[in-house]
DOMARZA-599421 format. One record per residue: z, y, x of N, C-alpha, C, O in turn; chain; residue in one letter. Coordinates in nm, 2 decimals, m for minus. Layout:
% residues N
(atom (Z, Y, X), (Z, Y, X), (Z, Y, X), (Z, Y, X), A, A)
...
END
This chain:
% residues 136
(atom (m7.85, m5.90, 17.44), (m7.83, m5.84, 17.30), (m7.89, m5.94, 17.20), (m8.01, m5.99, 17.21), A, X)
(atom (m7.82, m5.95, 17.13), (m7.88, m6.04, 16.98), (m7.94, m5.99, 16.90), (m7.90, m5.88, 16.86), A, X)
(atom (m8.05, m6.06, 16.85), (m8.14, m6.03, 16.73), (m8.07, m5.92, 16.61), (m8.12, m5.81, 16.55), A, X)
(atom (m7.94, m5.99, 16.59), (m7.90, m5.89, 16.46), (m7.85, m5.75, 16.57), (m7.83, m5.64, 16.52), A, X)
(atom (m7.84, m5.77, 16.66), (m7.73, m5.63, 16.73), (m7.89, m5.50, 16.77), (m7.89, m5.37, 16.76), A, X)
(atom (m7.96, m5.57, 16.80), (m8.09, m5.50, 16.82), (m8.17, m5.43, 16.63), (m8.23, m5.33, 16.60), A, X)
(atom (m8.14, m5.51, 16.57), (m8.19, m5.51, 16.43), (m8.09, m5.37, 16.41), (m8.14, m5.26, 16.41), A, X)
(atom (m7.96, m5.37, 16.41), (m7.85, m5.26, 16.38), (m7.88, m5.14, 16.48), (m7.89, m5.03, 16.44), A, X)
(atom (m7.91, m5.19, 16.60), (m7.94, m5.08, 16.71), (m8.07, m4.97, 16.62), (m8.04, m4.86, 16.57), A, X)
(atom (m8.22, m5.03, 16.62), (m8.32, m4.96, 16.57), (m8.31, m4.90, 16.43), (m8.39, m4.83, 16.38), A, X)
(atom (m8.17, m4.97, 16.36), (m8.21, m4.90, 16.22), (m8.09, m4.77, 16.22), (m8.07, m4.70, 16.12), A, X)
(atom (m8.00, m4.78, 16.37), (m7.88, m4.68, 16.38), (m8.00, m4.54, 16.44), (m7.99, m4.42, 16.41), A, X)
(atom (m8.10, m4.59, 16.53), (m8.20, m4.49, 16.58), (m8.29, m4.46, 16.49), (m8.35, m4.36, 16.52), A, X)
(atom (m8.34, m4.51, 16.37), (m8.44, m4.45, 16.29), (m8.35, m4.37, 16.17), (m8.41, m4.33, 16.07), A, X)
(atom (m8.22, m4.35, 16.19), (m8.12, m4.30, 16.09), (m8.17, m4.36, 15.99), (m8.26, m4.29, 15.95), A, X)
(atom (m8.15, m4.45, 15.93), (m8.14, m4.56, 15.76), (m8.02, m4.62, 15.79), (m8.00, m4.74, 15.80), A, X)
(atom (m7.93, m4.52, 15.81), (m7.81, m4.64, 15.76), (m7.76, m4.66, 15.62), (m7.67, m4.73, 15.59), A, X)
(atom (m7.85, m4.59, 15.55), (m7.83, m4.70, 15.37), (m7.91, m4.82, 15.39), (m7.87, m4.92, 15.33), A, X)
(atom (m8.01, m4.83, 15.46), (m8.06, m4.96, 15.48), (m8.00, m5.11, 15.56), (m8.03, m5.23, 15.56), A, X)
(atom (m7.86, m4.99, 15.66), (m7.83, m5.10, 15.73), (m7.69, m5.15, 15.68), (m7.61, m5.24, 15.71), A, X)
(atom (m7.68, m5.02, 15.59), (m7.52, m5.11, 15.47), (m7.58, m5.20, 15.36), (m7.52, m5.28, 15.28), A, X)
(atom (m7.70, m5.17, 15.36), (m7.80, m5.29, 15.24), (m7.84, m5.41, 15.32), (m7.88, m5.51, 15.26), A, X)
(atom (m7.83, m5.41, 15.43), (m7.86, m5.58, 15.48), (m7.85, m5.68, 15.48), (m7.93, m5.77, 15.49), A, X)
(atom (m7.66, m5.69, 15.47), (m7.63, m5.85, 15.44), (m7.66, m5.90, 15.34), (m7.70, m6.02, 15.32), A, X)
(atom (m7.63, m5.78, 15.23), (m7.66, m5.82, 15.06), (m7.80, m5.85, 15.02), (m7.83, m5.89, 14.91), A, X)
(atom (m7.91, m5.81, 15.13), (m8.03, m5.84, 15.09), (m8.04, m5.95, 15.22), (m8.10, m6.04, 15.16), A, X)
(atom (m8.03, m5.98, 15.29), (m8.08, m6.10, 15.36), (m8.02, m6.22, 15.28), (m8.08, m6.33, 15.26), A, X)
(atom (m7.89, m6.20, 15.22), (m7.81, m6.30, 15.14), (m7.91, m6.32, 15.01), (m7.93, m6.43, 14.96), A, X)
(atom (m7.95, m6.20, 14.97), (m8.04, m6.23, 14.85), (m8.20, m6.29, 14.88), (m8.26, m6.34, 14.79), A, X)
(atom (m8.24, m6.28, 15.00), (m8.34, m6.32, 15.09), (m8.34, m6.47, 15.07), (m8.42, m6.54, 15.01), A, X)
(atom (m8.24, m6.49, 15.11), (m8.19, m6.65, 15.18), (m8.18, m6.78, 15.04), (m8.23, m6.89, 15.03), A, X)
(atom (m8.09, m6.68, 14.94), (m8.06, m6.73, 14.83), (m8.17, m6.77, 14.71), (m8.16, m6.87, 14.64), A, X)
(atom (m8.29, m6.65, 14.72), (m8.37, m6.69, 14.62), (m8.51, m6.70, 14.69), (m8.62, m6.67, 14.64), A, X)
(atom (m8.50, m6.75, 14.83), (m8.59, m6.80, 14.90), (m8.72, m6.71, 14.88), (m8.82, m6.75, 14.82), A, X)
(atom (m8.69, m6.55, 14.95), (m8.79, m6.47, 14.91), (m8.87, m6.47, 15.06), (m8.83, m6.53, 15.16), A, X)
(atom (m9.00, m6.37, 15.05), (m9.05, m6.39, 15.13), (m8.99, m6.28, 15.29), (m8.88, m6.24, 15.29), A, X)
(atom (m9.08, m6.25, 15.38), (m8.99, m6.18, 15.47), (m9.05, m6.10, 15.46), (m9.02, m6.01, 15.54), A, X)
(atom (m9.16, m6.06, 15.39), (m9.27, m5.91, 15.28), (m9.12, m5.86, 15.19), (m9.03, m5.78, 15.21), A, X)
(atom (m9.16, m5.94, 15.09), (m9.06, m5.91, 15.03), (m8.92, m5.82, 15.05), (m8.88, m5.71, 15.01), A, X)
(atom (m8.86, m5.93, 15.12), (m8.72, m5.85, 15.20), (m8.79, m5.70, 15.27), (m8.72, m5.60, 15.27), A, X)
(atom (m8.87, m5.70, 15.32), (m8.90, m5.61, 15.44), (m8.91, m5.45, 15.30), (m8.86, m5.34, 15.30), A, X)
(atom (m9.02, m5.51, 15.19), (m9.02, m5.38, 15.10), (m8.93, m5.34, 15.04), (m8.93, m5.24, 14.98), A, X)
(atom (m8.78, m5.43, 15.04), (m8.67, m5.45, 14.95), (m8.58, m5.32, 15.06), (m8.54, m5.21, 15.03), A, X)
(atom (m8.59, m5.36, 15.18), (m8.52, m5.32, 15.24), (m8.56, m5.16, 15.31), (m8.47, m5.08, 15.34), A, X)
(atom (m8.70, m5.13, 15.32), (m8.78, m5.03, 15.32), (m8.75, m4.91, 15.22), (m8.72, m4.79, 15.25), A, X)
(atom (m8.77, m4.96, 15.13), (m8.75, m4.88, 14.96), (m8.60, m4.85, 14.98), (m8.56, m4.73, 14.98), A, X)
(atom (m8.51, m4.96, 15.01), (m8.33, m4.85, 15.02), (m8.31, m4.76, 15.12), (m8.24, m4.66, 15.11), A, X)
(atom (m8.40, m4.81, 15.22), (m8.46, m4.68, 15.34), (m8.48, m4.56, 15.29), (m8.38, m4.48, 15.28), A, X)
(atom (m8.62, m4.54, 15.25), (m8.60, m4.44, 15.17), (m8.53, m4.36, 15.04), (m8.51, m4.24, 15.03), A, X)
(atom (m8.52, m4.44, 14.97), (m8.40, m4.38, 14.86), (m8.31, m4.29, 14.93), (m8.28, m4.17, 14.89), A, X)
(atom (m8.25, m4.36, 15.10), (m8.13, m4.30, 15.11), (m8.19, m4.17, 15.20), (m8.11, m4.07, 15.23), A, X)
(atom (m8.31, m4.17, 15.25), (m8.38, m4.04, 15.30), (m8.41, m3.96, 15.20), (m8.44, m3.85, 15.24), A, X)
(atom (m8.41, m3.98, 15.09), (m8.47, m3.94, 14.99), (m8.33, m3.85, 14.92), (m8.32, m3.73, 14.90), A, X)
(atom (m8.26, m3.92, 14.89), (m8.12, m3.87, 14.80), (m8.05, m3.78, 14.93), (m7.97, m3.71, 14.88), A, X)
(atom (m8.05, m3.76, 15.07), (m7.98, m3.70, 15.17), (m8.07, m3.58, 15.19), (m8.03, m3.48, 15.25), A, X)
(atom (m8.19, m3.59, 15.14), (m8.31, m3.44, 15.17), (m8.19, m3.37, 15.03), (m8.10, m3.29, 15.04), A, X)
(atom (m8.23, m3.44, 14.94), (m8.18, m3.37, 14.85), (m8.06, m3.30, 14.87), (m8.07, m3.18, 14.88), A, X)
(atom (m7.93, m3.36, 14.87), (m7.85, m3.29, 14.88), (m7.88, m3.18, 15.04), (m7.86, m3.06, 15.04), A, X)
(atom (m7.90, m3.24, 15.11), (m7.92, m3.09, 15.20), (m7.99, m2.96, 15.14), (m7.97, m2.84, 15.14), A, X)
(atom (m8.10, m3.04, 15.07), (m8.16, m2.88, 15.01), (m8.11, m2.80, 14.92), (m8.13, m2.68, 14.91), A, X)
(atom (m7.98, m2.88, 14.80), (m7.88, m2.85, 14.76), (m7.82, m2.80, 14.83), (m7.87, m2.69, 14.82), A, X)
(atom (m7.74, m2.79, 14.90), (m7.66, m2.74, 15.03), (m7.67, m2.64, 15.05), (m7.59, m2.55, 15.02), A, X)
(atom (m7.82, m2.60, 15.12), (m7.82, m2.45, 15.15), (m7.90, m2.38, 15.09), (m7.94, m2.27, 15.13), A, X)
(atom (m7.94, m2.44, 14.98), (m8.01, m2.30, 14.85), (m7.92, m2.21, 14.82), (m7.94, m2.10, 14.78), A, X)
(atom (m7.74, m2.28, 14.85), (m7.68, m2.18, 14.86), (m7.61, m2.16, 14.69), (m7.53, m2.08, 14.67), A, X)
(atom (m7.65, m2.22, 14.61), (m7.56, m2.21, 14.48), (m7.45, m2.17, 14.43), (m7.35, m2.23, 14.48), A, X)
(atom (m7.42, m2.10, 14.35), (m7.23, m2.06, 14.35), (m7.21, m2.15, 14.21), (m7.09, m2.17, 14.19), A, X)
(atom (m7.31, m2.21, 14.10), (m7.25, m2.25, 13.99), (m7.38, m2.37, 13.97), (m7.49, m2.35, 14.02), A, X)
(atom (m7.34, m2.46, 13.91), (m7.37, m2.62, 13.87), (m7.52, m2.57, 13.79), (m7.62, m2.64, 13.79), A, X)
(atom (m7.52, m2.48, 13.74), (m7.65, m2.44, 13.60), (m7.73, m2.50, 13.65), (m7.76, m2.51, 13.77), A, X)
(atom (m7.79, m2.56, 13.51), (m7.92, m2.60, 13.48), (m7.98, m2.59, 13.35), (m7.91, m2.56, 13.25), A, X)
(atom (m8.12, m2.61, 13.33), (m8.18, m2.54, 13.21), (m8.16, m2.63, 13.15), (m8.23, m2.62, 13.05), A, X)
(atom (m8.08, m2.74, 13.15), (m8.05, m2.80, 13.05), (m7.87, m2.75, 12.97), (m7.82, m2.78, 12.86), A, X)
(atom (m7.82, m2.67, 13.09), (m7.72, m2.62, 13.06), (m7.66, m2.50, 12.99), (m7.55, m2.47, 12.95), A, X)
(atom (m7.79, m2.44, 13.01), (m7.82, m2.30, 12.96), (m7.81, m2.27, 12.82), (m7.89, m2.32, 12.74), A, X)
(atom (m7.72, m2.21, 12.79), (m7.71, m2.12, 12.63), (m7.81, m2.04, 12.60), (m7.79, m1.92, 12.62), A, X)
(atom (m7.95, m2.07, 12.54), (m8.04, m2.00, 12.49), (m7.99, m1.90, 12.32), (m8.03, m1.80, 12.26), A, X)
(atom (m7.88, m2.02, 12.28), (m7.83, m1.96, 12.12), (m7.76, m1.82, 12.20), (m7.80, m1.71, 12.14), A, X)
(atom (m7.72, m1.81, 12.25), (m7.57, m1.73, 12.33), (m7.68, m1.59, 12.37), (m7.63, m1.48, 12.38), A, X)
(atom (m7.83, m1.62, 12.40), (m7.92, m1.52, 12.45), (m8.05, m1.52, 12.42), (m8.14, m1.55, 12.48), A, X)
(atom (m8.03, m1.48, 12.28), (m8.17, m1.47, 12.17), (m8.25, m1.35, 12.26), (m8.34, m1.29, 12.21), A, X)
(atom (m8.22, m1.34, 12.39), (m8.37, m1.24, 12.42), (m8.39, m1.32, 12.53), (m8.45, m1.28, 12.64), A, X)
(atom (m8.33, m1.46, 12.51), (m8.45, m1.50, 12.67), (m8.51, m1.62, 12.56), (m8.45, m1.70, 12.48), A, X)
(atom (m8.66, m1.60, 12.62), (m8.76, m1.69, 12.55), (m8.74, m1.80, 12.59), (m8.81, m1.81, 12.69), A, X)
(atom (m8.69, m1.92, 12.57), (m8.72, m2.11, 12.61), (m8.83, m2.12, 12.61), (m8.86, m2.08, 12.73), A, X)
(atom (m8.93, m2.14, 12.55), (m9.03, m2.18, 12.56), (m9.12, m2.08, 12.74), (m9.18, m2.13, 12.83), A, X)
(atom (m9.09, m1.96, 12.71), (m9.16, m1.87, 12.87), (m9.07, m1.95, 12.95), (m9.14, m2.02, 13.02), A, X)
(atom (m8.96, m1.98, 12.98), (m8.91, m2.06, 13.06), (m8.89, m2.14, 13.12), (m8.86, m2.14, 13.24), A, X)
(atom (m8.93, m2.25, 13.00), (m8.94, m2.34, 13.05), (m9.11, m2.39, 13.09), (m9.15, m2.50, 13.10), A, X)
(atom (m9.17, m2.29, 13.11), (m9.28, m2.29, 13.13), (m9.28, m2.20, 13.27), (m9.39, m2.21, 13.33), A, X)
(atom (m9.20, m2.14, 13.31), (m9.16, m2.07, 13.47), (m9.11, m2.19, 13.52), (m9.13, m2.21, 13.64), A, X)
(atom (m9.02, m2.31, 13.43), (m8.97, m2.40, 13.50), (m9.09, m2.53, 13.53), (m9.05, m2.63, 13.59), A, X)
(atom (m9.24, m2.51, 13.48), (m9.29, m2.60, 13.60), (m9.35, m2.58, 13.71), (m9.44, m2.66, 13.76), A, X)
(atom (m9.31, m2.49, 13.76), (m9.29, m2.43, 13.91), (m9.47, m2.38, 13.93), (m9.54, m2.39, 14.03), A, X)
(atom (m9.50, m2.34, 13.81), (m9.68, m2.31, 13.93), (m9.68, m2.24, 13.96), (m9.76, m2.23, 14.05), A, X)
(atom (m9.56, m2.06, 13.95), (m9.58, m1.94, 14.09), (m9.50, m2.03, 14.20), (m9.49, m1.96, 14.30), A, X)
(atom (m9.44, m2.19, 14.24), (m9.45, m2.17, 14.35), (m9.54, m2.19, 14.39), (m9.59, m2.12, 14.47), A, X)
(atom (m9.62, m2.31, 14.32), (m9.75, m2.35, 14.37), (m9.83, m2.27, 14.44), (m9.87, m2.29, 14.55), A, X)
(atom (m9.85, m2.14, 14.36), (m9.92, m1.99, 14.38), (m9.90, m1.94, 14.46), (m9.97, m1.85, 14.50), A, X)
(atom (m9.77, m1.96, 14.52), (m9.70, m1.88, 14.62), (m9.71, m1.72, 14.56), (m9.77, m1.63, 14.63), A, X)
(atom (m9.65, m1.68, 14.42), (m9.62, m1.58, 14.37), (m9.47, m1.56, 14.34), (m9.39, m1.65, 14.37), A, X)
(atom (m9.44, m1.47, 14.29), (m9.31, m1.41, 14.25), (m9.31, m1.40, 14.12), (m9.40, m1.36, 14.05), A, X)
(atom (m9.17, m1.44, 14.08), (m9.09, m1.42, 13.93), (m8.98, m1.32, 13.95), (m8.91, m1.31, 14.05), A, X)
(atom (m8.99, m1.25, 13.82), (m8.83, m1.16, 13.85), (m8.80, m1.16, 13.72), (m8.88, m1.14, 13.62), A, X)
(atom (m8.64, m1.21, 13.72), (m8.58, m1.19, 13.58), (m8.52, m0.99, 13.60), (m8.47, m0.93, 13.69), A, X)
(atom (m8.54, m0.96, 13.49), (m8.47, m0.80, 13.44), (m8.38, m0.82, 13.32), (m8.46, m0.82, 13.23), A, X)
(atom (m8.28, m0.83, 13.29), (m8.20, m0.73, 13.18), (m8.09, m0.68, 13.25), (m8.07, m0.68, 13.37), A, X)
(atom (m7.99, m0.65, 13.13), (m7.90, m0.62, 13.15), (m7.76, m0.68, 13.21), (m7.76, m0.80, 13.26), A, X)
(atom (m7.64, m0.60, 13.21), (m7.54, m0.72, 13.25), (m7.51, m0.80, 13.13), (m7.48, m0.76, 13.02), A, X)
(atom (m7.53, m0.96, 13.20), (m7.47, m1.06, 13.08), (m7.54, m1.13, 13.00), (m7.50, m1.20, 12.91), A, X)
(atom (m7.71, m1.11, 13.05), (m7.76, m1.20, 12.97), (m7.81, m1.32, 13.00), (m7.88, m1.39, 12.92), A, X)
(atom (m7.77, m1.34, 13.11), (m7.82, m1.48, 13.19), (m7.94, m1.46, 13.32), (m8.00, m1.57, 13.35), A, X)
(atom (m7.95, m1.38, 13.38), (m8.01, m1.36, 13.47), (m8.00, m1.50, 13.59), (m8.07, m1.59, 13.62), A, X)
(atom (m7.83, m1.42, 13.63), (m7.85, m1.56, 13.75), (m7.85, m1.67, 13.71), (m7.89, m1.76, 13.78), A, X)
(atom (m7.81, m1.70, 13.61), (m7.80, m1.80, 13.54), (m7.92, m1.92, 13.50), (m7.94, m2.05, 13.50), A, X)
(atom (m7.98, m1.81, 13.48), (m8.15, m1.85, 13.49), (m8.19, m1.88, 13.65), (m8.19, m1.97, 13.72), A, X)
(atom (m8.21, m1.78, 13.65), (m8.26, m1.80, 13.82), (m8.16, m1.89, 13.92), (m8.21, m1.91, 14.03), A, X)
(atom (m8.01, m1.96, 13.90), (m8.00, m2.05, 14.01), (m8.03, m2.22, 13.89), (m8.04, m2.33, 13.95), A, X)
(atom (m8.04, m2.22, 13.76), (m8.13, m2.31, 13.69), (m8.28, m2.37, 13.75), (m8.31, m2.48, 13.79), A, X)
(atom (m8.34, m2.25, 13.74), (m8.51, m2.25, 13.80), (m8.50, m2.29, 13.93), (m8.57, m2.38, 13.98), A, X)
(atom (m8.39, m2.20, 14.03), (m8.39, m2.25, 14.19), (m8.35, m2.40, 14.17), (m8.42, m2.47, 14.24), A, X)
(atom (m8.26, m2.46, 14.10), (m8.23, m2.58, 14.12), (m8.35, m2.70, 14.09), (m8.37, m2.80, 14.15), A, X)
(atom (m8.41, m2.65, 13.97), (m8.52, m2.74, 13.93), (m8.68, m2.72, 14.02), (m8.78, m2.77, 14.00), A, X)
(atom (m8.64, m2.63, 14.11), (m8.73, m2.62, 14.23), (m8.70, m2.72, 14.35), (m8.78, m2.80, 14.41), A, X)
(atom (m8.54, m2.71, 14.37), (m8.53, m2.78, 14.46), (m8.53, m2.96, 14.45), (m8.55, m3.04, 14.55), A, X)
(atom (m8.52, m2.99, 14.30), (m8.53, m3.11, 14.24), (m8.65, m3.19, 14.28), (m8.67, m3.30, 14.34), A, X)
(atom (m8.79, m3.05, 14.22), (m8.89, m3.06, 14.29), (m8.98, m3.07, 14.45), (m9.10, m3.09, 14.49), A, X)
(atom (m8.83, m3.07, 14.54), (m8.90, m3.13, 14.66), (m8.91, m2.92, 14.75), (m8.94, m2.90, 14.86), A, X)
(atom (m8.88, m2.84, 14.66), (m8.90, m2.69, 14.77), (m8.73, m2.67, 14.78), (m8.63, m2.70, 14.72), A, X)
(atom (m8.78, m2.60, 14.92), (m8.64, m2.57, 15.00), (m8.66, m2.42, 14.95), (m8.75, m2.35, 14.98), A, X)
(atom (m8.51, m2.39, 14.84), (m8.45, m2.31, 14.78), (m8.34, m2.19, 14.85), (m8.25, m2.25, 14.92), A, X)
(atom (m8.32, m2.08, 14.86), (m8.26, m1.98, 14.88), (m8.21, m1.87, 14.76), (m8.28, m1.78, 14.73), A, X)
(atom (m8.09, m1.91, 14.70), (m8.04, m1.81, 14.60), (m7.94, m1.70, 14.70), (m7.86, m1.72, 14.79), A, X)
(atom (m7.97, m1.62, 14.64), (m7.93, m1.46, 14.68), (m7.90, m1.40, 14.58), (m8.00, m1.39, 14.50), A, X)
(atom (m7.78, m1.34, 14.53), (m7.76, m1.24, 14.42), (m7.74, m1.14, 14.48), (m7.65, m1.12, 14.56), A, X)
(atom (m7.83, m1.05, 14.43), (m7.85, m0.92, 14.50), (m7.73, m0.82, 14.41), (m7.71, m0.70, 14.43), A, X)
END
């Protein structure tokens, strides 16, 4: 087995294969601007993670389970002068999860309930927590 076929073997077993479709282009860039083999190694590390990084994410997107794209940046606050922005976006820097406490939105039909809450669930899950929306 050859150096490069063993190099593809351990990075097919540590699953980075964003790292191992980033190789030629970074050994070429290695080679070309006569970097060091630190260098390449953090060059190639960091696309490692990015792509563990960007694949948590979408899985945790995945099964939080979402039915609509919302976010609180998408949110019509003109459209629902009884929900406060400012309380909101102050629910949105997550310290009841921190607390491991509970939020509950209440009105009626139509004023943005889930709308809010799969917003907040999304900007949780952005945050790195594994999300479950449920419309009861």
């Amino acid at each position: 087995m050859s150096s490069k076929d063993r190099l593809e073997e351990l990075i097919r077993l540590l699953k980075i294969s964003e790292a191992l479709e980033a190789l030629p282009s970074l050994l070429r860039e290695a080679r070309n601007h006569e970097k060091s083999f630190t260098a390449l190694l953090i060059k190639f590390l960091e696309t490692a993670l990015e792509g563990r990084e960007s694949r948590a994410l979408a899985n945790r997107l995945r099964r939080a389970g979402f039915t609509e794209d919302w976010t609180l940046e998408t949110f019509s606050y003109e459209k629902q002068p009884g929900v406060d922005r400012a309380q909101i976006l102050e629910i949105a820097e997550l310290e009841f999860a921190r607390e491991a406490t509970n939020i509950c939105l209440i009105g009626g039909v139509g004023v943005g309930k889930t709308g809010l809450a799969m917003s907040l669930g999304r900007q949780a899950v952005l945050a790195g927590y594994n999300v479950l929306f449920v419309k009861l």
